[in-house]
N, C-alpha and C positions, 0 to 999 in steps of 0.2 A: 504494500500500500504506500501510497505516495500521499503527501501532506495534500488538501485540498485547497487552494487557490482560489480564491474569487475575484473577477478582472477590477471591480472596485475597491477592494481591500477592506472592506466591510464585513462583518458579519452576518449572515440572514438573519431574520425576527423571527422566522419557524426553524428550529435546527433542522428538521426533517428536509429542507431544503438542502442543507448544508449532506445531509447523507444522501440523498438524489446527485445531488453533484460528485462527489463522492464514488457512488456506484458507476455512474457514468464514466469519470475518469479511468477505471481501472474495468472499465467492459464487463460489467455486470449486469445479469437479467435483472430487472425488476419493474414493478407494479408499484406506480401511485395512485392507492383504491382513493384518496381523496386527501385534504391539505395537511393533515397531522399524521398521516399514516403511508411506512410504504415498506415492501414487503421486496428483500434482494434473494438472490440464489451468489452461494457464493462455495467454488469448490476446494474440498478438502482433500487429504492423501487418503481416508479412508470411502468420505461421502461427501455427498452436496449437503453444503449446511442451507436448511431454509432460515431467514432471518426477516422479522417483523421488527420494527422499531415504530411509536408511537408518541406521538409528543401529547403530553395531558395538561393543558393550559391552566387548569385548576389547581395543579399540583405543582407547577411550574418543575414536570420532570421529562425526560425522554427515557420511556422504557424501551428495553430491548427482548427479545422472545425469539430463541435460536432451539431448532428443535431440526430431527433427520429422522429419516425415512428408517423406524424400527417400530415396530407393533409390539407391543407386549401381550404377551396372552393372559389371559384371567390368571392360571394356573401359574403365573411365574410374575409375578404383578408383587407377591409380597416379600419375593428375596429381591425383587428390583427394588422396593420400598429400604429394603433394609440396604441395597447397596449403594443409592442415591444416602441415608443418612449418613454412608460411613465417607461417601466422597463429599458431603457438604462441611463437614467436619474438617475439610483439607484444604478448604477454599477459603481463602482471602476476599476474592471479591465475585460477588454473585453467588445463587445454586443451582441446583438441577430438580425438577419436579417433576413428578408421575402426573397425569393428566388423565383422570380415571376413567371420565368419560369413554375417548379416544384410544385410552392407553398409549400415549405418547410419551417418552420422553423429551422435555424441555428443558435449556438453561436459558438461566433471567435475571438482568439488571437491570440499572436504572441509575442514571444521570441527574439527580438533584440541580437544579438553576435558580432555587430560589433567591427570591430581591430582585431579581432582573438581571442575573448571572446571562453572561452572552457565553454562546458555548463556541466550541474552538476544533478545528478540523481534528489537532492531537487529541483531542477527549474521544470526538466520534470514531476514531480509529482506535483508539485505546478500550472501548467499551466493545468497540467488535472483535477486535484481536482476542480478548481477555475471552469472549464466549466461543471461540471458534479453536482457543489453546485447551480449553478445557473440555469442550467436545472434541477433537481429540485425541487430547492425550484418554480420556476414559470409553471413547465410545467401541473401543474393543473389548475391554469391561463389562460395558451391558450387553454384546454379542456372548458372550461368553458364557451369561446366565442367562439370556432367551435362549439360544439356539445351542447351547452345548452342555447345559443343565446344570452349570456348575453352582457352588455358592457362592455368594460376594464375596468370603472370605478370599476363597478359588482365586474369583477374575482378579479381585483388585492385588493379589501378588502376583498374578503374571504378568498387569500391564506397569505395577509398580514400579518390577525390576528394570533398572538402566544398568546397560553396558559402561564400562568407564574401559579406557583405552582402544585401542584396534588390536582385530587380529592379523 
């Protein structure tokens, strides 16, 4: 990602402009469903991250909702539960949420602006980087307990371990 630039050197009054431009720069799909909301595709080494960002003028916040293509099945719904608490436990910034409806999983922040805070191309990059680091680094984790049965304890030591040096 590349700093976002605006030819007037201004800030936009809706950040979500500021991430439209943004996506644009760096040739991403995306969808502006309307002025506070817009929804990018953005790919990763494992998956496409889908990302929804929404500015809440009320709340003077910009949320962020990064979720990929994994269904959870009923029957593995509560060791994903128990393995989103042990990955949110590890997170600094944002977490991960089961979406039970759906059975999705989703990671989710949010940009605090209150006072009339102007947001900053480094912050919109910083809040995307930070959901799409932690999708992931974990989203072999939750393959690991949908599709290969394992327990959280299981995924989150295999995707834990880092190599240090080369062979």
């Amino acid at each position: 990602m590349s700093s976002t630039q605006f030819a007037t050197g201004r800030t936009p009054d809706n950040p979500v402009d500021m991430i439209e431009h943004m996506a644009d720069l760096n040739d991403w799909a995306f969808d502006r469903s309307g002025d506070d909301e817009i929804s990018i595709s953005v790919a990763g080494s494992w998956t496409d991250y889908h990302v929804s960002f929404n500015w809440r003028d009320d709340l003077e916040a910009l949320h962020l909702a990064c979720a990929f293509d994994l269904k959870v099945p009923e029957r593995r719904r509560g060791e994903v539960a128990k393995l989103i608490m042990s990955i949110n436990e590890q997170l600094w910034l944002g977490h991960f949420d089961l979406w039970a409806q759906e059975g999705v999983v989703m990671f989710r922040h949010a940009l605090l602006l209150s006072g009339g805070a102007e947001v900053t191309a480094e912050q919109c990059e910083a809040l995307l980087s930070a959901a799409t680091e932690a999708c992931e680094r974990y989203y072999q984790s939750f393959q690991f307990v949908v599709w290969a049965g394992k327990t959280y304890e299981e995924s989150l030591e295999t995707v834990i371990f880092e190599t240090a040096g080369q062979a």
